[in-house]
Wavefront OBJ file of the C-alpha trace (Angstrom):
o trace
v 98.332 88.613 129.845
v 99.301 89.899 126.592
v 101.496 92.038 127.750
v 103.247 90.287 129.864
v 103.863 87.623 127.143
v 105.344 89.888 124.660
v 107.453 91.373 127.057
v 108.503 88.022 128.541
v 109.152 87.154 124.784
v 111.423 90.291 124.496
v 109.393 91.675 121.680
v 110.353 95.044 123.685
v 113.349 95.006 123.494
v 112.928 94.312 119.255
v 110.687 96.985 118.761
v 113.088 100.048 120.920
v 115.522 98.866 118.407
v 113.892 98.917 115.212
v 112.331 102.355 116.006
v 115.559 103.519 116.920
v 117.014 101.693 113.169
v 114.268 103.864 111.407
v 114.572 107.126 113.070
v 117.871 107.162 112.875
v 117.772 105.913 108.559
v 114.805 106.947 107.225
v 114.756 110.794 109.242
v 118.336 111.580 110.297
v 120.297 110.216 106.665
v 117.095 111.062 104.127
v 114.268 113.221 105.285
v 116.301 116.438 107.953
v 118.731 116.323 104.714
v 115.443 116.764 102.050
v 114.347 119.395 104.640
v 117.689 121.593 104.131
v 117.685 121.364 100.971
v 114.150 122.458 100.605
v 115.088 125.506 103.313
v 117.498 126.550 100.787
v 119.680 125.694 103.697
v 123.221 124.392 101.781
v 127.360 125.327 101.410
v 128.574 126.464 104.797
v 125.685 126.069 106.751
v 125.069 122.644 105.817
v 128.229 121.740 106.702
v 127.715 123.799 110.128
v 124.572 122.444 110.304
v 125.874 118.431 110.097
v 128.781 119.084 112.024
v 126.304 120.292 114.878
v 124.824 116.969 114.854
v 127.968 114.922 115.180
v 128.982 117.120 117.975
v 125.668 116.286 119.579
v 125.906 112.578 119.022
v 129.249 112.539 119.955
v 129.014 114.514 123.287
v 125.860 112.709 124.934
v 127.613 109.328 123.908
v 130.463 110.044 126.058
v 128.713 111.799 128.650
v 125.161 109.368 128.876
v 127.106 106.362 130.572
v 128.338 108.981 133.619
v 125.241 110.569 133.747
v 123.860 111.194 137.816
v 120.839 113.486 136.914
v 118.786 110.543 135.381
v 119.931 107.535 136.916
v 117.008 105.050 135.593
v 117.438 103.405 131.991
v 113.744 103.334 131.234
v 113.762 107.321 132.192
v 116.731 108.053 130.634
v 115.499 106.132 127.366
v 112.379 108.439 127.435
v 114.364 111.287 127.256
v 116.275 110.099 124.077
v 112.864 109.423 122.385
v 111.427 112.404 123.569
v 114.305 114.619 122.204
v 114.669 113.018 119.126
v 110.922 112.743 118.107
v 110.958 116.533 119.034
v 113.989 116.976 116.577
v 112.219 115.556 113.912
v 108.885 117.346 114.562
v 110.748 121.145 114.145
v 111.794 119.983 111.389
v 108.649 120.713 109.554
v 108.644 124.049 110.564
v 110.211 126.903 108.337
v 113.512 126.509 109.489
v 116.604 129.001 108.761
v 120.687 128.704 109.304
v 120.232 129.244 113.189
v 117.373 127.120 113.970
v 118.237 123.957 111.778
v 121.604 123.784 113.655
v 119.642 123.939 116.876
v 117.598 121.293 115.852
v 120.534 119.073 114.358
v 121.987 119.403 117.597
v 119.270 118.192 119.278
v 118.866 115.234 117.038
v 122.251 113.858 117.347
v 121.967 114.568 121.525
v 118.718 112.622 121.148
v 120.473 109.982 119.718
v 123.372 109.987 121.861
v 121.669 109.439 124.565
v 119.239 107.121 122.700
v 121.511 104.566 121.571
v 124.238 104.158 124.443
v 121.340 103.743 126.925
v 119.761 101.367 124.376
v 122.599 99.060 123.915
v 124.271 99.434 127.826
v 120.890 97.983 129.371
v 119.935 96.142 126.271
v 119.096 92.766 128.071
v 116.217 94.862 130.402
v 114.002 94.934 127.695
v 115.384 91.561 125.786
v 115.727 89.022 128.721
v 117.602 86.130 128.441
v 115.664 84.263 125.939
v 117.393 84.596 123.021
v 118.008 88.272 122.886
v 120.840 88.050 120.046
v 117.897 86.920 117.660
v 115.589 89.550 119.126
v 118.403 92.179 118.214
v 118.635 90.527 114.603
v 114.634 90.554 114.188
v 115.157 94.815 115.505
v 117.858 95.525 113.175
v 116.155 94.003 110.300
v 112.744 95.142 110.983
v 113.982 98.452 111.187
v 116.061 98.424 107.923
v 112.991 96.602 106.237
v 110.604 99.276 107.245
v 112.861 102.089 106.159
v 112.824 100.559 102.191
v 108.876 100.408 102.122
v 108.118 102.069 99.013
v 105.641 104.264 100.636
v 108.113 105.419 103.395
v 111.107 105.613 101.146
v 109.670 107.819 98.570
v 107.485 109.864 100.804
v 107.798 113.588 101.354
v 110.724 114.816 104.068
v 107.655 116.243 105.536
v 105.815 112.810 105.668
v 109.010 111.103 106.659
v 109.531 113.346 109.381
v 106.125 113.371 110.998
v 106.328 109.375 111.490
v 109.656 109.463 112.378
v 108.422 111.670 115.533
v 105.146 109.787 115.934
v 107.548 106.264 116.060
v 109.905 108.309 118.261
v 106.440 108.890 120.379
v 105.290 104.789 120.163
v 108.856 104.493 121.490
v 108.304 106.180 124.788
v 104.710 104.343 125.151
v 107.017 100.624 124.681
v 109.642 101.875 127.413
v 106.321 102.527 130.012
v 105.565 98.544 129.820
v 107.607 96.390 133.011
v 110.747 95.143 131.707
v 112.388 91.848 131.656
v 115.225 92.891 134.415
v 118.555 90.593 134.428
v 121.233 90.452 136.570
v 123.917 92.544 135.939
v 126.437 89.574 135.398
v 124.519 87.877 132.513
v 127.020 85.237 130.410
v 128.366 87.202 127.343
v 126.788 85.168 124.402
v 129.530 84.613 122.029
v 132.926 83.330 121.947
v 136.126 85.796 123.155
v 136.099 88.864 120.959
v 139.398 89.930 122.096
v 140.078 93.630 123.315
v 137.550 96.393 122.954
v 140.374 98.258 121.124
v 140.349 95.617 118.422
v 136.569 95.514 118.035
v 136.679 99.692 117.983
v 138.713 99.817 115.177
v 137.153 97.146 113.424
v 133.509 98.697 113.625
v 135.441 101.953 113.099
v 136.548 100.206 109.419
v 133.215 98.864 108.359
v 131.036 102.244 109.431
v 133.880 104.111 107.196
v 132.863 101.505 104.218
v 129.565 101.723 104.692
v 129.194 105.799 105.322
v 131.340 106.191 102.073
v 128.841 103.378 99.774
v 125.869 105.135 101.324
v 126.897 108.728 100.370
v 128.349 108.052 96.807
v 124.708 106.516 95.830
v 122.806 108.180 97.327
v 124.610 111.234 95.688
v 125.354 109.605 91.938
v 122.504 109.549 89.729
v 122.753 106.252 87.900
v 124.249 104.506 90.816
v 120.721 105.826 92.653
v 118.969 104.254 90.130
v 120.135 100.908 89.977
v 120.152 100.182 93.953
v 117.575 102.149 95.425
v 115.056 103.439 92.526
v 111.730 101.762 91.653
v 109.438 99.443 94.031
v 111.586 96.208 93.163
v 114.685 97.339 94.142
v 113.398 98.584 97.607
v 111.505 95.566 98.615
v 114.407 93.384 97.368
v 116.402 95.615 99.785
v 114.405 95.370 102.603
v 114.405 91.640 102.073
v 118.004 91.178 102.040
v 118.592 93.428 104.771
v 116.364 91.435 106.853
v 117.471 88.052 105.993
v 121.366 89.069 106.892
v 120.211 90.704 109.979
v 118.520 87.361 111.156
v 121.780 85.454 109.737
v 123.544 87.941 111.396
v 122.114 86.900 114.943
v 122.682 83.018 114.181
v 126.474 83.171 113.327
v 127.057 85.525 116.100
v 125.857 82.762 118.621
v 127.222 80.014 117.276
v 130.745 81.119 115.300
v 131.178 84.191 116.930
v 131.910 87.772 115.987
v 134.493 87.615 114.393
v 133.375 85.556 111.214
v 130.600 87.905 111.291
v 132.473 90.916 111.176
v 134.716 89.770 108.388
v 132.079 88.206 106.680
v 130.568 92.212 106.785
v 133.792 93.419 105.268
v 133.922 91.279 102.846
v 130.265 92.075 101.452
v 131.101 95.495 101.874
v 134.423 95.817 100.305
v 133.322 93.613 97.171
v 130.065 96.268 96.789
v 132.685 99.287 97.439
v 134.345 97.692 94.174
v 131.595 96.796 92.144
v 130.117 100.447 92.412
v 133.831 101.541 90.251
v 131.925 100.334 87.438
v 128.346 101.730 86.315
v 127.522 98.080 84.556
v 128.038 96.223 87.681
v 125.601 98.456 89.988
v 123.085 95.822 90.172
v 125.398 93.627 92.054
v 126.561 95.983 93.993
v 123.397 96.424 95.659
v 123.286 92.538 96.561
v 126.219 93.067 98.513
v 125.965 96.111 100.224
v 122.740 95.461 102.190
v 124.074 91.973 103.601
v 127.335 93.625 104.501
v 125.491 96.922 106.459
v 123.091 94.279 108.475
v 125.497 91.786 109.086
v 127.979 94.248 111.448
v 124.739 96.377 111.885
v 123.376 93.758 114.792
v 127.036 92.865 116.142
v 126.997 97.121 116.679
v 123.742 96.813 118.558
v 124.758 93.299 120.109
v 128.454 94.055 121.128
v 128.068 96.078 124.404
v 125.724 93.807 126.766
v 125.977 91.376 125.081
v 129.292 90.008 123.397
v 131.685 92.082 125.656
v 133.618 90.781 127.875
v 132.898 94.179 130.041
v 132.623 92.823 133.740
v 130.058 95.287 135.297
v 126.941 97.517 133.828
v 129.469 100.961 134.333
v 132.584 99.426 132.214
v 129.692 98.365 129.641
v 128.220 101.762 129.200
v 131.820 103.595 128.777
v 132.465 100.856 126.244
v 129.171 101.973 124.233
v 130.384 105.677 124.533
v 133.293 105.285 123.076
v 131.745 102.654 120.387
v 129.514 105.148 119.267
v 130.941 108.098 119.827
v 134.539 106.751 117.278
v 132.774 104.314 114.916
v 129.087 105.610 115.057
v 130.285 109.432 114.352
v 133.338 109.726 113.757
v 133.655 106.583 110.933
v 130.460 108.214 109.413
v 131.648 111.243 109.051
v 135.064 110.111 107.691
v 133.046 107.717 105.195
v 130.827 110.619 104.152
v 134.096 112.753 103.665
v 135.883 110.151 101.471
v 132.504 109.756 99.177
v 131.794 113.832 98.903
v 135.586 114.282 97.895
v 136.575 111.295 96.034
v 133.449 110.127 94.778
v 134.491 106.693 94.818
v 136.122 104.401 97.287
v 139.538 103.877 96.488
v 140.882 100.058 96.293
v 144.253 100.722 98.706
v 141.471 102.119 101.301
v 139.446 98.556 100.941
v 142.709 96.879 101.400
v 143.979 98.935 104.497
v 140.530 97.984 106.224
v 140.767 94.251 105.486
v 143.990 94.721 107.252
v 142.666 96.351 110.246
v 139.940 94.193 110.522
v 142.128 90.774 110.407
v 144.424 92.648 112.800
v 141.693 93.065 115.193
v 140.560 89.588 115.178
v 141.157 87.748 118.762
v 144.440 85.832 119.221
v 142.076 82.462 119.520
v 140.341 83.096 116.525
v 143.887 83.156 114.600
v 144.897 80.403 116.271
v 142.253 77.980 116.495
v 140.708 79.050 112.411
v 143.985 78.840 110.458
v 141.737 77.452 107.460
v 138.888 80.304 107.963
v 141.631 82.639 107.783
v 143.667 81.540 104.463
v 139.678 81.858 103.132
v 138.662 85.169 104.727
v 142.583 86.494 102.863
v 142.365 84.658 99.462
v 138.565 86.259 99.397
v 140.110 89.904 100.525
v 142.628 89.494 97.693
v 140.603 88.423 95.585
v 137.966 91.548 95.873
v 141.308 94.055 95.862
v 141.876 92.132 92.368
v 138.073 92.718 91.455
v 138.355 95.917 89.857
v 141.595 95.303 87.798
v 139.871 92.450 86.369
v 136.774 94.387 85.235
v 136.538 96.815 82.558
v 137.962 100.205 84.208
v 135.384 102.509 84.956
v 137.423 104.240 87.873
v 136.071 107.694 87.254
v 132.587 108.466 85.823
v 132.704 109.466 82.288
v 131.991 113.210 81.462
v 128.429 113.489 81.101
v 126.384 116.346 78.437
v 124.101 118.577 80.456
v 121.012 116.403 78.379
v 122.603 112.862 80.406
v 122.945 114.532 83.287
v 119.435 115.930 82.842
v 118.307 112.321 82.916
v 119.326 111.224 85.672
v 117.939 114.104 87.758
v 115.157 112.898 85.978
v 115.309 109.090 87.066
v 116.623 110.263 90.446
v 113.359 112.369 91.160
v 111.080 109.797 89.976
v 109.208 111.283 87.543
v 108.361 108.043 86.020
v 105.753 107.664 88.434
v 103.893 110.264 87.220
v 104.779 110.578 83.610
v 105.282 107.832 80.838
v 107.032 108.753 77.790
v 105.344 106.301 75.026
v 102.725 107.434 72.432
v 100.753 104.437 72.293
v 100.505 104.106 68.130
v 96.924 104.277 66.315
v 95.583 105.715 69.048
v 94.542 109.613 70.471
v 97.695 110.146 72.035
v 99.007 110.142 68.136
v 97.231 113.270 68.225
v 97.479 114.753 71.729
v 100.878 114.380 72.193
v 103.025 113.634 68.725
v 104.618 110.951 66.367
v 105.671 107.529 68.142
v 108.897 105.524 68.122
v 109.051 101.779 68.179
v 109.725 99.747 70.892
v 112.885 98.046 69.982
v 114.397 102.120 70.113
v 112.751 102.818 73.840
v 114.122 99.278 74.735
v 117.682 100.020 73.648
v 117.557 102.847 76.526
v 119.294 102.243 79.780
v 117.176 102.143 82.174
v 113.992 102.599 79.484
v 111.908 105.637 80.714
v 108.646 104.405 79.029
v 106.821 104.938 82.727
v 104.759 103.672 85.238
v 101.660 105.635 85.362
v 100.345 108.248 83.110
v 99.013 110.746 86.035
v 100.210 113.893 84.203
v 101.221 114.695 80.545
v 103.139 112.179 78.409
v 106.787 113.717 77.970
v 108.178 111.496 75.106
v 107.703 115.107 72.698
v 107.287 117.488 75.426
v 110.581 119.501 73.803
v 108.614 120.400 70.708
v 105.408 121.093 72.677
v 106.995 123.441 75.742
v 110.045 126.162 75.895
v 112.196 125.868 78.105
v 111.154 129.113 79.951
v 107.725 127.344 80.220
v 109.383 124.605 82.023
v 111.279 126.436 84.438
v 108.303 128.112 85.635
v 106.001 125.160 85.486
v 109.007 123.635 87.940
v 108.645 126.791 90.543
v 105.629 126.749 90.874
v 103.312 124.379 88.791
v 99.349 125.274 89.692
v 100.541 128.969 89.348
v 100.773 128.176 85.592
v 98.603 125.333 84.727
v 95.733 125.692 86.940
v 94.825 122.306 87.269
v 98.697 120.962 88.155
v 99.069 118.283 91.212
v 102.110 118.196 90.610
v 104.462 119.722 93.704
v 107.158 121.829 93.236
v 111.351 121.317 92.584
v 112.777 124.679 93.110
v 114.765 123.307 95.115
v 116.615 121.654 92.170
v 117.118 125.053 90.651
v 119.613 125.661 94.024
v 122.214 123.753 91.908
v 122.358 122.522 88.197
v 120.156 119.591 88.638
v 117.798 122.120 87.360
v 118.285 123.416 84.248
v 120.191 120.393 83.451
v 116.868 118.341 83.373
v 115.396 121.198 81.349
v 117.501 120.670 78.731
v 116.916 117.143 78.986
v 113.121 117.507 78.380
v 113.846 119.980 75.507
v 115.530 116.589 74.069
v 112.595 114.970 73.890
v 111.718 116.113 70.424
v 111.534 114.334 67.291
v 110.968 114.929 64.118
v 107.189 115.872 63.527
v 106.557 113.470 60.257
v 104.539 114.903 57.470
v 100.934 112.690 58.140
v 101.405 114.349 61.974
v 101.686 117.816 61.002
v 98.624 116.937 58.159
v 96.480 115.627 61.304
v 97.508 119.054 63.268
v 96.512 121.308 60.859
v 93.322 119.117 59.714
v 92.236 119.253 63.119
v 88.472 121.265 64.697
v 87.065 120.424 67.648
v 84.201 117.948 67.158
v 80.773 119.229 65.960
v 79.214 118.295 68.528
v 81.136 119.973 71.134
v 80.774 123.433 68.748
v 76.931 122.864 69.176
v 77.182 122.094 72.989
v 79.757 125.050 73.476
v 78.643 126.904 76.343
v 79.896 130.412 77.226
v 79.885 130.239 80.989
v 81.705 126.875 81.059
v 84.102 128.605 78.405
v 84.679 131.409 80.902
v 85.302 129.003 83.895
v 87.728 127.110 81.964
v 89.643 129.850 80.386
v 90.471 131.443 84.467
v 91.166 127.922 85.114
v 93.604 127.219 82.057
v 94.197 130.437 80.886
v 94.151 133.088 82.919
v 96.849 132.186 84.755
v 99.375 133.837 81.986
v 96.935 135.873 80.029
v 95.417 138.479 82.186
v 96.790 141.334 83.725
v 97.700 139.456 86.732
v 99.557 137.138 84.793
v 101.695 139.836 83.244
v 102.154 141.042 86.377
v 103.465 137.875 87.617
v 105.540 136.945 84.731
v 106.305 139.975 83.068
v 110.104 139.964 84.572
v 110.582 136.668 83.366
v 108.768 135.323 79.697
v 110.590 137.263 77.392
v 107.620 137.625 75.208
v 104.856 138.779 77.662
v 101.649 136.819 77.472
v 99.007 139.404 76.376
v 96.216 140.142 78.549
v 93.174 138.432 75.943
v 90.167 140.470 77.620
v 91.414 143.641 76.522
v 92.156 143.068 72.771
v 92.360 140.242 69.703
v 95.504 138.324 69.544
v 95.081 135.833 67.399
v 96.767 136.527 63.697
v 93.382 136.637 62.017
v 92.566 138.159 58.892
v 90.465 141.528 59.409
v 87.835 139.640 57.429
v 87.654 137.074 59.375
v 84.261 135.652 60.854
v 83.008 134.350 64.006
v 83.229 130.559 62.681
v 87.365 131.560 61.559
v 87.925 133.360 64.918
v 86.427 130.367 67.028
v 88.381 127.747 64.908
v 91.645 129.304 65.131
v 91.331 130.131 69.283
v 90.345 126.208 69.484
v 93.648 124.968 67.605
v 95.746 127.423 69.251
v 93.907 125.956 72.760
v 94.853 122.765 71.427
v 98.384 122.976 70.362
v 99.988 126.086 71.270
v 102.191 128.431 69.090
v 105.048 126.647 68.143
v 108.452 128.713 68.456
v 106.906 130.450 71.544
v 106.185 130.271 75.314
v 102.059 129.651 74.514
v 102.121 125.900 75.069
v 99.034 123.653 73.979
v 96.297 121.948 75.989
v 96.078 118.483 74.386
v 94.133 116.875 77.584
v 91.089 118.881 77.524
v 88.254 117.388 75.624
v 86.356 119.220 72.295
v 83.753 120.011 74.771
v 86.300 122.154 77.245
v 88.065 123.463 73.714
v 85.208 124.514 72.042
v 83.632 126.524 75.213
v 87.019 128.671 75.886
v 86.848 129.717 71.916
v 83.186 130.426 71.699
v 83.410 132.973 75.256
v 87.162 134.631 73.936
v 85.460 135.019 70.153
v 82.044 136.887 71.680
v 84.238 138.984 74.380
v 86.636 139.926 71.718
v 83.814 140.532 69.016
v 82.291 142.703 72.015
v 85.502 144.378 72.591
v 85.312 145.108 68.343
v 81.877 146.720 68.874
v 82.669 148.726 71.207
v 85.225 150.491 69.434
l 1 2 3 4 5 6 7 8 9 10 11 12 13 14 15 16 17 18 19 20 21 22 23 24 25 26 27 28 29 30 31 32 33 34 35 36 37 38 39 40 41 42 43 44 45 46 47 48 49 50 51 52 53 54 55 56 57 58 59 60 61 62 63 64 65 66 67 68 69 70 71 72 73 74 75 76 77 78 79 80 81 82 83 84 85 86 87 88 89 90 91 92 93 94 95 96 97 98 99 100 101 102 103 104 105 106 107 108 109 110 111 112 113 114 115 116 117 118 119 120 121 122 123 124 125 126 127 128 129 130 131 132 133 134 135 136 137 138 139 140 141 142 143 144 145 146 147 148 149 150 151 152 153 154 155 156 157 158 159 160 161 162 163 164 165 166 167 168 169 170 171 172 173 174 175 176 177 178 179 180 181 182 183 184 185 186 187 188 189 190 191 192 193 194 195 196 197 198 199 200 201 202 203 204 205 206 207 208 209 210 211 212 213 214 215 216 217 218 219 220 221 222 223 224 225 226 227 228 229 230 231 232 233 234 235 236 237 238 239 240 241 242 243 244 245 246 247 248 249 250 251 252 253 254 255 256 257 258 259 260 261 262 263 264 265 266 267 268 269 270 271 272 273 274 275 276 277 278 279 280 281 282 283 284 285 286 287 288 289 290 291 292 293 294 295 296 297 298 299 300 301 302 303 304 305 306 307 308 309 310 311 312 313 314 315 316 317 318 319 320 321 322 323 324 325 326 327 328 329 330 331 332 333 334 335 336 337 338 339 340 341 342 343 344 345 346 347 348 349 350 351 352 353 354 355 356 357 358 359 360 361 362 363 364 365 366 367 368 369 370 371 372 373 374 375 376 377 378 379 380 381 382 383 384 385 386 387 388 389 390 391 392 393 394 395 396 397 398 399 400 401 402 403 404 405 406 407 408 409 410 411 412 413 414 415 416 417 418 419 420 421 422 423 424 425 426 427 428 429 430 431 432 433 434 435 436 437 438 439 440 441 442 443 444 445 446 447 448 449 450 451 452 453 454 455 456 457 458 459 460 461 462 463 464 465 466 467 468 469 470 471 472 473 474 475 476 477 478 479 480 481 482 483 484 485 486 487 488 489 490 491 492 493 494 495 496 497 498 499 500 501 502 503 504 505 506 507 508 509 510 511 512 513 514 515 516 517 518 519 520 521 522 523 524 525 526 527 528 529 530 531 532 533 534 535 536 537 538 539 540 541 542 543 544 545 546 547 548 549 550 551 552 553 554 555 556 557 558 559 560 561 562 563 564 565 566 567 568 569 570 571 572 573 574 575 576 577 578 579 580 581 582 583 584 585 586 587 588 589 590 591 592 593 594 595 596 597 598 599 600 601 602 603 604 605 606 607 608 609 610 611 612 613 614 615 616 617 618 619 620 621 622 623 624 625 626 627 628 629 630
């Protein structure tokens, strides 16, 4: 009974399309890309390696609708979901230049075939009942799911795996009965006019859009003000849903047309605003509305607002629909934003042109006052940017900015704050603090969400740069206890070594009282008396050993410039000949603590007296052993 009423209620038909929406989002644009670029796989064979999908994409959309090998929908659906879930599944395996281009082929083939069947045959797993709003409540599902903060900022590996367990939920919806129509259906909106006019208007918009995706998803402080931080993404989600629903309701009762300039409009304004950095915020108001809003007409247009007369003439239209504006418009879009950067203002204008051009003759006619609106809003966004301060090209940026924004872009405020809390241990643990009114005055502030790993507001004065670096390749390799995963891949590129020298930066000036507290410091008495040598010597392979033991030089010895010396073999320690037991274990506890400045030897300000004062007492008797035995 249940399942008959959520098919009869064309639930079906809403979830096939918003698995499709986040397969196609949150795998195919973010996590096969993350993949690559964690492959090492960039240059020419990305660009091999992309244009293999849009070949794939492009082919099975032209060839799905003649198909005679698989002549059912449902089967030919499962074949789509099948392919593409497999896509997305090899992609978590070690892929090289070869393979990923197999596999990109196979993802835009799955989708190909996917998405034409989908949309040809959409009212089989709609109905009749409203299936416009059923398409809305897809699209914006979908594009709600894909902003989740736990989705959106997962792993490429975690993105991938439910993108091909959805892909696998997909083929267990298309084994339920569908709601079959007859092939003559009423078309559900008014005239749209030829499908030549509605190509080249979805052609327009998927250019906009394509271009706006790539340029923030690919510019650091535009990243950050649309897309970064839990707010932003639910907000997103939100408005993507709400103008996918609105979407559906002006499509049935005003007609495509409004709702496809209404998309340009929303996306040419955002497309504008993003020419200038203090405007971003807006920007990303506009852009989701104007990606839903055409995003359900895309779905909707085939079976639905066509005026195609028969199933056949449907499913060449949704070949060619996908195969020009899906693709090809993408690919143009993601062209104009990886060479320009920006979207230029003549561009905006020239597809406000096309898409009044390819409004139906009746819609002219019969809208003369919807018309002198839709141009006096057009002009008025081509006027936007002249009006606003001019921030055409993005200034020139130090390697320490651009440092930051790798850091914002990569999150790391999730993990680290960078605020010494005042009259409090971290005074000690991790250096002076700075009022609140200077953090403030930062754009965005970086003060932090959670403290999970070190605080980083003086991490320049307490780590070299070659200490970063490494701890960046490969962090448990050098601090023994790190959860924190690896970014070589931002060493493929500048992002790098720019934010290296952006956390060398973060150094102030150590004021006298700090440097008095440094120097004053000894572990606590009692942690000396509890000391224990075997917890010292579990500690020091855990913290230390890592650098300091002839493994460590054998790791690192091609890359610190000052090799770390191997501590069980010999003293190290700048002590006085004269020195005693009590000396040797006080100055191995404050080098523990705080490192050698000017040097590679970083401190360990998080471990307790306790921890401290066990590593100096077992290094003091092995050493003093070491001494007696010569």
């Amino acid at each position: 009974m249940l399942r008959d009423n959520w098919r009869s209620a064309g639930l079906q038909g809403a979830s096939l399309v918003a698995i499709t929406y986040v397969y196609f989002l949150i795998f195919a644009q973010f996590a096969f890309l993350k993949r690559l670029a964690d492959l090492g796989v960039a240059g020419t064979y990305l660009t091999a390696v992309m244009a293999a999908m849009a070949i794939g994409g492009i082919l099975l959309s032209f060839l799905t609708p003649r198909l005679k090998l698989w002549p059912s929908p449902k089967f030919r659906l499962r074949i789509g979901f099948f392919a593409s879930g497999a896509a997305a599944l090899l992609s978590l395996l070690p892929l090289g230049p070869a393979t990923s281009v197999m596999v990109a082929f196979l993802i835009g083939a799955g989708l190909g075939l996917l998405t034409v069947t989908l949309v040809t045959h959409l009212r089989q797993w709609t109905g009749n009942r409203n299936p416009l709003l059923l398409v809305g409540l897809g699209t914006g599902t979908g594009y709600f799911i894909c902003n989740l903060p736990a989705l959106f900022t997962a792993s490429a590996e975690i993105q991938s795996a439910t993108a091909g367990l959805l892909c696998l939920a997909g083929v267990c919806v298309t084994l339920a009965p569908t709601a079959i129509t007859p092939d003559d259906a009423e078309v559900l909106s008014q005239p749209t006019g030829s499908f030549l006019r509605a190509l080249a208007c979805f052609t327009a918009l998927v250019w906009l859009d394509s271009a706006a995706f790539y340029i923030i998803q690919n510019t650091p402080y535009l990243k950050a003000g649309t897309w970064e931080g839990s707010n932003h993404l639910w907000a997103n989600g939100l408005l993507h849903l709400g103008a996918a629903l609105a979407s559906a309701w002006f499509l049935s009762r005003r007609g495509l047309s409004l709702v496809l300039t209404t998309s340009f409009l929303a996306l040419g304004i955002a497309c504008l605003l993003l020419l200038d950095p203090q405007r971003v915020a807006l920007a990303s108001i506009f852009y989701p509305i104007g990606v839903s809003l055409y995003s359900v007409a895309l779905v909707a247009y085939p079976s639905l607002l066509s005026q195609a007369a028969s199933i056949a003439e449907r499913g060449r239209q949704a070949g060619w629909l996908y195969a020009i504006a899906g693709w090809l418009g993408s690919a143009m879009g993601i062209g104009m934003g990886q060479n320009l950067g920006h979207v230029p203002s003549s561009f905006i204008l020239l597809a406000g042109v096309v898409v009044l051009l390819s409004l139906p003759d009746s819609f002219l006619l019969q809208r003369k006052r919807e018309i002198v609106l839709t141009t006096a809003l057009l002009l008025a966004a081509f006027s936007l940017n002249h009006i606003l301060p001019p921030a055409r090209v993005s200034p020139v940026l130090s390697q320490i900015e651009r440092g930051r924004q790798v850091y914002i872009s990569e999150g790391c405020i999730n993990c680290h704050t960078q605020f010494v809390r005042p009259n409090s241990p971290d005074v000690l643990m991790w250096g002076p603090t700075e009022s609140l009114q200077k953090l403030r005055r930062e754009r965005p502030p970086l003060i932090g969400n959670r403290r999970q790993g070190p605080d980083l507001a003086e991490v320049g004065g307490r780590r070299s740069a070659l200490w970063l670096k490494q701890h960046f390749f490969n962090p448990p390799v050098v601090s023994g206890t790190s959860i924190m995963p690896s970014y070589v891949f931002l060493f493929r590129d500048e992002r790098g070594d720019d934010l290296v020298s952006y956390l060398e930066s973060l150094h102030g000036s150590d004021t006298p009282q700090h440097l008095l507290d440094e120097g004053n410091w000894h572990p606590a008495s009692s942690a000396i008396a509890s000391a224990n040598i075997r917890d010292g010597e579990r500690s020091y392979l855990l913290h230390c050993a890592t650098c300091h033991s002839a493994g460590g030089q054998t790791r690192w010895g091609a890359r610190f410039k000052r090799l770390p010396p191997d501590l069980t073999v010999g003293p190290y320690f700048h002590l006085p000949p004269s020195a005693d037991d009590a000396q040797r274990r006080d100055r191995i506890a404050h080098i523990v603590k705080f490192g050698i400045t000017g040097t590679d030897m970083p401190g360990h300000e998080y471990l307790p007296d306790n921890e401290i004062a066990s590593i100096s007492l077992w290094l003091s008797r092995s050493i003093g052993q070491l001494d007696q035995n010569r």
